[in-house]
Structure formats: structure tokens, C-alpha cells
N, C-alpha and C positions, 0 to 999 in steps of 0.2 A: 488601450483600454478606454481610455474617456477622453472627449475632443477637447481640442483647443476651439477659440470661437473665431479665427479664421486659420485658414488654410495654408500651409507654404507646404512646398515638397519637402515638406520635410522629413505589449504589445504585448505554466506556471505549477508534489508529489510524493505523498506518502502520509496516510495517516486511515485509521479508522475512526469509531467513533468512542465518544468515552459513553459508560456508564450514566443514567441521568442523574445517579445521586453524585457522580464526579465532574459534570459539567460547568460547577461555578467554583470548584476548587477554592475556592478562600481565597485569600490573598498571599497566595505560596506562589507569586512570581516577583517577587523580590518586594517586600513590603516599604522598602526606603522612598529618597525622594532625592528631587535634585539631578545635576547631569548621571547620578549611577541607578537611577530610578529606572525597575523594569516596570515597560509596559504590557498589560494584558491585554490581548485581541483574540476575537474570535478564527477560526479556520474553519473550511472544508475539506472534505475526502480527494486530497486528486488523484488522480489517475495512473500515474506514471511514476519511477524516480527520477529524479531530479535533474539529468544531462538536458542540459540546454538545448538542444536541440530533438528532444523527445518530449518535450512537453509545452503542449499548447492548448491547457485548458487554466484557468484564473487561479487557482486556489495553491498549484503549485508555481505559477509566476508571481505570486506575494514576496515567495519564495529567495526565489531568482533575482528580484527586483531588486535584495536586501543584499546578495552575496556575492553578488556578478556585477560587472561594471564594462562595456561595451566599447568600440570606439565610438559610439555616439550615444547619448545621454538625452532624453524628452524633456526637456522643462516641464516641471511639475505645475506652473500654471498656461504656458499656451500652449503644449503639447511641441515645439518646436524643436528641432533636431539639431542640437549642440554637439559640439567637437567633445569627447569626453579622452580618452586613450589616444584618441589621431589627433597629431599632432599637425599633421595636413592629410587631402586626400585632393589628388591633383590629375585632369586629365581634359587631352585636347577634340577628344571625340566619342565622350561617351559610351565606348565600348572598351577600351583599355585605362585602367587605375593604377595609378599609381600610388600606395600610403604609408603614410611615418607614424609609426607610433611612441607614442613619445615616453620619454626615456625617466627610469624613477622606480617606475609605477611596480609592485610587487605581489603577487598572492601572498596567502594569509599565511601560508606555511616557508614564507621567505625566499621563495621560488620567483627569478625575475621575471617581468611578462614583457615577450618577445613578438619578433612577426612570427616565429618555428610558433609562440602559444596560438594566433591564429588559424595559420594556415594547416597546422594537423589538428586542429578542433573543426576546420570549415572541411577536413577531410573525411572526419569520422564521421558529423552528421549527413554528411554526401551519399555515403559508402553502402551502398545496399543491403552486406552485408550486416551491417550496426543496424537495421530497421529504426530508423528513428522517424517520428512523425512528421521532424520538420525540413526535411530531407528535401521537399521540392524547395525550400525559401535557395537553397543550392541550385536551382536548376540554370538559372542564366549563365553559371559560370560555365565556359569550354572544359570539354569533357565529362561533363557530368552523364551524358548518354552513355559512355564508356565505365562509369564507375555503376551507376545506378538505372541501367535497361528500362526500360518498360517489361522486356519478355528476355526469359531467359537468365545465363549468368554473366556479372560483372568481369570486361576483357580490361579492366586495370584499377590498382589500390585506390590511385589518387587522382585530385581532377589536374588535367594539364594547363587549365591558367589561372592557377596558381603557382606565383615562384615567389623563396624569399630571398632577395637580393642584399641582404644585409642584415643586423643584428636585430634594425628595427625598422627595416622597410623590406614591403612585399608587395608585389605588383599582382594583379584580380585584371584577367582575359575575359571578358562575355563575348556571349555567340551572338549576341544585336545589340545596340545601342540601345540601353535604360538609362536615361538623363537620371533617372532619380534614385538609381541602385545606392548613392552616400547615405542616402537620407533614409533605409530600409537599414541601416548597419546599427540602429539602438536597440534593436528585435533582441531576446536573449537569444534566441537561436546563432549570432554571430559572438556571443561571448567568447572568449578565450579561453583555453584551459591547459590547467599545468600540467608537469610530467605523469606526478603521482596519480592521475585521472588515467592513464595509459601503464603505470608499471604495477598496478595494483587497485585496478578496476572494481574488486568488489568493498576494497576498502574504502577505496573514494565515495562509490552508491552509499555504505555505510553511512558517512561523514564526509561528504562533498565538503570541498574544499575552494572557494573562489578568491575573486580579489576587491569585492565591494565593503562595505562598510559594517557589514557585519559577518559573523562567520558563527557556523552550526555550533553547538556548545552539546547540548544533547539530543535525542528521540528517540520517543516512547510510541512507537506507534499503536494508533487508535486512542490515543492520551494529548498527547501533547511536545511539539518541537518548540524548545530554547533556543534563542539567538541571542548573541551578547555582543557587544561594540568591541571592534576590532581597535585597538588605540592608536596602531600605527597605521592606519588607512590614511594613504598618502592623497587623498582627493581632497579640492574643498567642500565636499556636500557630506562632509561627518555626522556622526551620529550624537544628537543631540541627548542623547537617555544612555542607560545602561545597556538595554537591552531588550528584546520583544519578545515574548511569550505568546506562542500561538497553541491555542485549545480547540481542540475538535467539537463541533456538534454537530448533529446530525437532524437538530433541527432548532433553523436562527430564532425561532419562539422562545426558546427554552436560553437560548444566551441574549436574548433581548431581555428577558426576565431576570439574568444573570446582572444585566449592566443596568439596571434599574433597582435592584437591591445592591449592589455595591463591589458587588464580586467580581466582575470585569470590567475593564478602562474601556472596551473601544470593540461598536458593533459597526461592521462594515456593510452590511444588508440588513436594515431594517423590514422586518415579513411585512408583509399588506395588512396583515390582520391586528398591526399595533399603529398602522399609520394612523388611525382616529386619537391616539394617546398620546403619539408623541411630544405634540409641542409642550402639554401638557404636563409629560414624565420628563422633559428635558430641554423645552426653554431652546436658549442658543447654542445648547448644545448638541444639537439636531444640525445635520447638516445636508441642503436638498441642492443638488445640482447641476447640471444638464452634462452627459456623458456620452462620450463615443460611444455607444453599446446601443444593439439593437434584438430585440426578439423575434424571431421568425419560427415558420412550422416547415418545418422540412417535409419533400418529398422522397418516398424510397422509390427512387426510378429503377434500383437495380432487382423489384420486384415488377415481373413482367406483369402482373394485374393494375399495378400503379403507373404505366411506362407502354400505351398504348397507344395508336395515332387518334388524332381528336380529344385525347382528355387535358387537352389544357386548358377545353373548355369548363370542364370538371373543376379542375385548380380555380379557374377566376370566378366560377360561379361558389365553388366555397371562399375564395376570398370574400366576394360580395355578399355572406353571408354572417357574416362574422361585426359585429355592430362595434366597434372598433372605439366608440366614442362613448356610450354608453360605461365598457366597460373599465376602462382608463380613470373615467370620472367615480364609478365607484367603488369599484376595488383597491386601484394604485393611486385615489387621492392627490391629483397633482405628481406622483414622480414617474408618469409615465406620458407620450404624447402620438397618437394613433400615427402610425407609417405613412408616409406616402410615397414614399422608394422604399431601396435598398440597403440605403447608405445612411449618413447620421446630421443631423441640419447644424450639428458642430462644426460640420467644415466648414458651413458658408455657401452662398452662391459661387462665390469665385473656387470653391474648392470642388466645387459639380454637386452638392445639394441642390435638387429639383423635384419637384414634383411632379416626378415619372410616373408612378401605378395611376394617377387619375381614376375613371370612375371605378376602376377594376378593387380597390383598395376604400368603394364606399358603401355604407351598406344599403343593400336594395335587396328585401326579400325575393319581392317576384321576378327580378333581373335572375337572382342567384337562384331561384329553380329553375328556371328555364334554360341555363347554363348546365347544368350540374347534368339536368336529363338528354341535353346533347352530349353532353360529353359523357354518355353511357352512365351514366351512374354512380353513387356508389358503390366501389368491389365490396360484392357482399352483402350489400346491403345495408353493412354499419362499418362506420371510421372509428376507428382506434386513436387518440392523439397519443401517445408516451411522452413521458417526464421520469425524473427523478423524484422521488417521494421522502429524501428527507432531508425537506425546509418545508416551512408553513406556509410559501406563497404558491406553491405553482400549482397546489387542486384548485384552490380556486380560482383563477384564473382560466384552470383548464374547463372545469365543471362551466364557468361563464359563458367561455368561446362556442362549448358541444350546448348547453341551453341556447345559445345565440344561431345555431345552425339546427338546433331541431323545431325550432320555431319559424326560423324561414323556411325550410323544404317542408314544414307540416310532419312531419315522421320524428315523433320522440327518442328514437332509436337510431339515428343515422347516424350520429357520432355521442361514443363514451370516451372516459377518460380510461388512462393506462397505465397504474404507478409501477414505476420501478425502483423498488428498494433505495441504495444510497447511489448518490451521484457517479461514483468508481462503477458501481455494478451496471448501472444506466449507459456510461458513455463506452463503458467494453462491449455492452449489446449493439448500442451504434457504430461505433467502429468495426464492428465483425459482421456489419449488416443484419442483425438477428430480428430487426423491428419491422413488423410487415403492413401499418400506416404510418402517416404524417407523425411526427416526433418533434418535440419540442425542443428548437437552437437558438443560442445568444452567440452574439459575435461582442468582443470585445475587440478595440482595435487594437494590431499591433504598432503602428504608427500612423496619424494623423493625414492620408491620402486617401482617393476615393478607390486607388487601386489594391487600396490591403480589404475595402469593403467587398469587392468583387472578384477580385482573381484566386485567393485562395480560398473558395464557399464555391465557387461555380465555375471555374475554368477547367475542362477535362481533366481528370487524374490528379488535382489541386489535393493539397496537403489537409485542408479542411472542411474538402466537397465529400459530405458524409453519405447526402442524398443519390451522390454520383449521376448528378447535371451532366449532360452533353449538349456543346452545341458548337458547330463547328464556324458558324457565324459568331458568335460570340467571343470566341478565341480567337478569331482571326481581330477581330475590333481590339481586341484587350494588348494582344501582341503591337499592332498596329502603335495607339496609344502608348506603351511601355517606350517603344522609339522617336516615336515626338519628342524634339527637345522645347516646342514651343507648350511653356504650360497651359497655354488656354488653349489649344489645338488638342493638347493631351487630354486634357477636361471633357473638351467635346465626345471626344473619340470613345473613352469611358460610360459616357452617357448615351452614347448610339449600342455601344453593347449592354449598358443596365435596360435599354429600350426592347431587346432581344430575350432578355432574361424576363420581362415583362409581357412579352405578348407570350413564351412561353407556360408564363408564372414558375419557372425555375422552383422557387420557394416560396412562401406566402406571408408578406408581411405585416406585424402585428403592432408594434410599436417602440419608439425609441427610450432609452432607459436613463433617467437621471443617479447619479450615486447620489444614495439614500444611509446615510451613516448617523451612529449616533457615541458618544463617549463622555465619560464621568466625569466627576471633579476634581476626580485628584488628577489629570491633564490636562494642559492644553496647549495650544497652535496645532493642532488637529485640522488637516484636510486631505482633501483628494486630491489625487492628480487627474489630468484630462481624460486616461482609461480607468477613473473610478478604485482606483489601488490606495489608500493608505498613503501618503508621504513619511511612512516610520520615522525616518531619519530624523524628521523637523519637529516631532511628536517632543515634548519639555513634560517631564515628572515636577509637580509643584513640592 
């Protein structure tokens, strides 16, 4: 989710919305104070339930972030990849692992966590049959072509390297050498899971069940999920409060007004449309600051009007269309700062931050018609952007981008905006391909490498290539890179295929996102971690 400010090799389901008269609920999340002090946070609608490995959108990794605990663990200020559950993770060539998980450790329902809790969790989300979304972060291991085809049906349950060779170690076979597969193991998608997720499947969806520091207490969906401090969470990163209370809204106006009157502890998206207030309504208790997360406009390649030869001139001539500076400065007020890749300037130079889009990412009216009319035009004659329509920032921003491109091409009509309903309904349209222009994508990272920016957004068949990108150059660099074990060779290598995805324009990028949070007085130690998430845990009821 949100970067660290340098680099090492070292990421969210279930709710509608409430009622507007039910959105600042009073202070009916536990009114006390002190370590049993609940705190109040906002939520959004996500997508999916809750298995770790089918959910890779933000609102349901708050989640996740709270109940699950990985063999590796992001430091919540440099984003770096600590040993959290692994007690080692040991190998002489990068293609074969070997790892201990260390011993203690227990789900919430008293259930020990073993290498069997890994390796039949790395199963399920593998298994084709389970359609889970994060089923490619599986793909390096051996066998996964056998369990999860591309075409056709699955010729075995399990992947074949994986074995567990003991009560608390299990050895992980890949098909190439990934120097940095340890350091992708804090993702929720690698979480563990207990028996009762497998002998009573709808009960666990019910009331998931994990081993982090906190554990589900109640939900009401379209109201509001309880979570309460698990006491015996055997980690040192406890939980400092009672408990966190997350409340739906379906639009962050409406619970920034919430946490400005007194009714909620802790907004984690401050809209655009209060950033002129904030410091104002909230002093230091405002919090702005630079995050792995980037905005792009997706392309739907997988509509053949959008997916023709020569329109990537189209793509770079709307990119250069799009006044990228202007709009940063007075929409997002400082928490936003215009693209100039793919990636996030969180990493650093040494982490492959560069300045790849060059002029393609500046804006030039007459550049960007002269493009757009080589590259055949717009289909149609008018662009469509889509968003979700409930939060208070993304029309304007949209309305900005489509006035910033009908004022370069001279044609007031060549791009409108395109609301759709609430977030769940938005991201089921794109995931089913149902959106037939450009659509609006944030990446949040799932860990601090430039390879989580680009391989699952744009490597063929990629977990999170919504647009469905192809390029067969580009995979081949990406693959390449992943087998480097030299990291600044690996860097390179990334950045010769963001160069691909550039003259393509794959996607079109818009700008990097600072977490923008704000929270009351009755808390504080209040902050973000490097993907912009809440630090719950550290959160103190005064």
C-alpha cells in the first residue's frame, strides 16, 4: 500500500452502505478510554469475502491487515519485509526454499499454526477450482500450470512444490529462480489458514477466523464490522485499544463531516473537496504523506475498438492531453504529484523510480491532437472515463481530466465522465470486462518492489491486469528480471519492460497518491503505514 522512502527487496470484503442518517452512529463504538478504548474508522464497500487470497482491493485488506499475520510482516514505517511467522527462510539458489515457521504462534480459535496451515491455504488459493483472484501471486510455484490451466480443466488438487516436511517446516519448489519470492510472503494472499476455514467454509465466510491481533467480533453488513483485541495474540505488535469499529460510507464527505463533529475517531481518505479545510478543521491532526499508490486510467484492450494497431498513438496523445499539473495543484492540494512512470518515487532511484513516460506524460495540446488523429481517433467519437461514484473525489477529478482533454482536441464532447454506483458495483463491472473506455485504477502496493508495480497490472493474464495488457516483450523482461539475483541488474531489467509498457502506453498515468487521513481527539499515535492502511494496532484511546 504505501512506500517506504527507500527500496530493499523486500499489500483487502463485505459491507454495503449505511443509511445517511446512520452514518456517524454516535459514539456506540464503545464510548470508554484507555487500552479498552474502541476506535471508530471509516470503511468502504469491498468486493469480495474476506479469504486472503480472493481479495485484492484496499477496503477489504484493512481487513485482513487486522486478523491475519503472514510469515513476513512490512514495517509500518519503511515498508521493509520482516520475518514475522518464519522463523527462517533458507535457500542456496533461488529456486528452492526452504522455511520454519516458528513455533507458539496460534489462530484465534486455538487452532495451532503449522506449515499443513500454509501449505493447504497456498493450495486453495492456487486451485482453479476456488476462483480466487489472487491465484496468480501462486504462479512461480511448480505445478501451478497443473492445478490452475490457463485452458481447460485442472489435471491435480495440489501444487507439486509444495511439501511439508515437518510439523513446522515446508519446503516452496519454483519453476525459475525469484531471488525475491521471501520478500513477496507479507502479501495477505500467503496468510495461513486454519482447519475450520476448510471443514466449515460458510461458517468461516461468516466469521473468518485468523491469527493477527485482532479477530471479527461482529457484521452487519452495509452497517458496520467490529473488531476487538484478541488478548492472547501471541505477537509483539499487540493491540494497543480495544478494538476498531469500521463503518460504511458510501461517501468520505459525509464521514469527514462525521469526524469533524465528533462522531468518528479516524478518516483514512480525506475527499478533495475538504482538503481547503483541513488544516483548519484539524490542525495536527491531519495527516499528509507520500504513499506507494498510484492513479492510472485503464485501457480496455479486451474491446477490439480500443485494441487496434496504431492506437497507442491514441493512448499517448490522450496522455499528453491531460494537464497533469494543473490539476494536482488544484483539486488534490499538495496530496497528490503528477506521474512520470508507472511506479511510485517511494521507492527511490535504487528501487527503479525513474522518469520513464517523459514527454508522453506532459501536457502538450497540439502534441496530443496530432497523436490522438493518428491514432485513428476517438472510438466513437466520445471517451467514456468510469469510476465509482460513491466518494466525493473521483467526479471531480474525472470532470477535470475529460475538461483537460476537450480543450486540447478542441471537441467538448470527446471525453465525459462515467459514474458507477458504489465501489463493489464499479469493480464487478471491471472485472467482468463490462466497461467499454478508459476506467479509472489505483494501485496500492502489495509490497515495496518495483516488480508488484508492474507484473501484476500488466503481465499477460496478471491477477490485477483488468485492462488485459499484452505484450510479449514485456513478459519476457519481467520474467527475465524476476531471475536476477543481482538487484541492481534486476532494477534494470524492470525498467527496460516499464520502457515497453511506455511506448505502448499499456495504461495512462495520472499521479502518485499521498495518504491523506485525518482523526479526532479522543486518539492518538495515529498513522499510516508505507501502503496508506491505518497502523490500528498502534492507534491509543486517550
Amino acid at each position: 500500500m504505501r512506500g517506504a522512502t527507500h527500496a530493499k527487496w523486500a499489500a483487502l470484503a463485505t459491507a454495503v452502505a449505511l443509511a445517511a442518517t446512520g452514518c456517524g452512529g454516535g459514539d456506540d463504538s464503545g464510548g470508554g478510554g484507555g487500552a479498552d478504548g474502541i476506535v471508530s474508522s471509516s470503511w468502504g464497500d469491498p468486493q469480495n469475502p474476506l479469504e486472503p487470497a480472493n481479495t485484492n482491493e484496499v477496503q477489504g485488506g484493512k481487513v485482513l491487515s487486522m486478523i491475519f499475520r503472514g510469515l513476513k510482516e512490512y514495517d509500518p514505517r519503511t515498508g521493509e519485509a520482516k520475518d514475522m511467522l518464519a522463523e527462517k527462510i533458507e535457500t542456496t539458489d533461488s529456486t528452492n526454499f526452504t522455511i520454519t515457521v516458528k513455533d507458539g504462534w496460534t489462530f484465534s480459535n486455538g487452532e495451532k499454526v503449522t506449515a499443513q496451515s500454509f501449505v493447504d491455504a497456498w493450495n486453495y488459493g492456487a486451485a482453479l477450482k476456488n476462483n480466487q483472484k489472487n491465484a496468480y501471486f501462486f504462479g512461480y510455484i511448480e505445478g501451478y500450470d497443473k492445478v490452475h490451466p490457463d485452458k481447460g480443466e485442472a489435471t491435480a488438487d495440489t501444487l507439486s512444490g509444495l511439501k511439508v516436511t515437518g510439523p513446522q517446516t515446508f519446503t516452496v519448489k519454483l519453476t525459475q529462480k525469484f531471488s525475491t519470492f521471501p520478500d513477496t510472503l507479507g502479501y495477505a494472499a500467503f496468510a495461513p489458514l486454519p482447519k475450520s476455514f476448510f471443514d466449515d467454509h460458510a461458517g468461516w465466510l461468516a466469521k473468518p477466523v485468523g491469527n493477527g491481533p485482532y479477530t471479527i467480533d461482529s457484521y452487519a453488513k452495509g452497517s458496520q464490522m467490529q473488531l476487538k483485541r484478541w488478548d492472547d495474540y501471541p505477537g509483539e505488535d499487540k493491540a494497543q485499544n480495544g478494538g476498531i469499529t469500521l463503518k460504511v460510507y458510501t461517501d468520505n464527505n459525509t464521514a469527514y463531516t462525521d469526524l469533524t463533529a465528533g462522531n468518528l475517531d479516524l478518516v483514512d481518505d480525506v475527499p478533495a473537496s475538504q482538503l481547503k479545510n483541513v488544516s483548519a478543521d484539524l490542525g495536527d491532526r491531519y495527516i499528509n504523506t507520500p504513499a506507494g499508490i498510484i492513479q492510472t486510467l485503464s485501457i480496455p484492450f479486451y474491446d477490439p475498438d480500443w485494441n487496434k494497431p496504431g492506437q497507442e498513438k491514441l493512448r499517448q496523445g490522450l496522455s499528453m492531453a491531460i494537464d497533469r499539473n494543473q490539476i494536482t495543484e488544484t483539486i488534490f492540494q499538495k496530496t497528490r504529484t503528477p506521474a512520470v512512470d508507472w511506479t511510485s518515487p517511494v521507492l527511490g532511484e535504487e528501487g527503479g523510480f525513474k522518469d520513464v513516460c517523459g514527454d508522453f506524460c506532459k501536457y502538450d495540446a497540439a502534441q496530443a491532437k496530432k497523436l490522438v488523429a493518428e491514432g485513428g481517433g476517438i472510438p466513437g467519437g466520445t471517451m467514456k472515463i468510469s469510476y465509482n461514484a460513491d466518494t466525493g473525489s473521483h467526479k471531480e477529478w474525472v470532470d477535470a481530466v475529460c475538461n483537460s482533454i476537450n480543450r486540447a482536441l478542441g471537441d467538448n464532447k470527446a471525453c465525459v465522465g462515467n459514474p458507477v454506483g458504489t465501489f463493489a458495483d464499479y469493480r464487478n463491472q471491471v472485472t467482468t470486462q463490462k466497461l467499454d473506455g478508459p476506467f479509472r485504477a489505483g494501485w496500492q502496493m502489495d509490497y515495496p518492489l518495483i516488480q508488484n508495480f508492474l507484473q501484476p497490472l500488466y503481465y499477460t493474464g496478471a491477477s490485477s491486469n483488468d485492462g488485459k495488457y499484452t505484450s510479449a516483450d514485456f513478459d519476457k523482461l519481467v520474467n527475465q528480471a524476476n531471475a536476477e539475483t543481482d538487484i541492481k541488474k534486476a532494477v534494470g531489467l524492470f525498467q527496460q519492460a516499464e520502457e515497453v509498457l511506455r511506448d505502448d502506453m499499456g495504461a495512462i498515468p495520472l499521479w502518485y497518491q499521498n495518504g491523506s487521513a485525518g482523526y479526532s481527539e479522543r486518539v492518538e499515535n495515529v498513522t499510516l503505514n508505507p501502503f496508506s492502511v491505518p497502523v490500528y494496532n498502534e492507534i491509543k484511546v486517550k
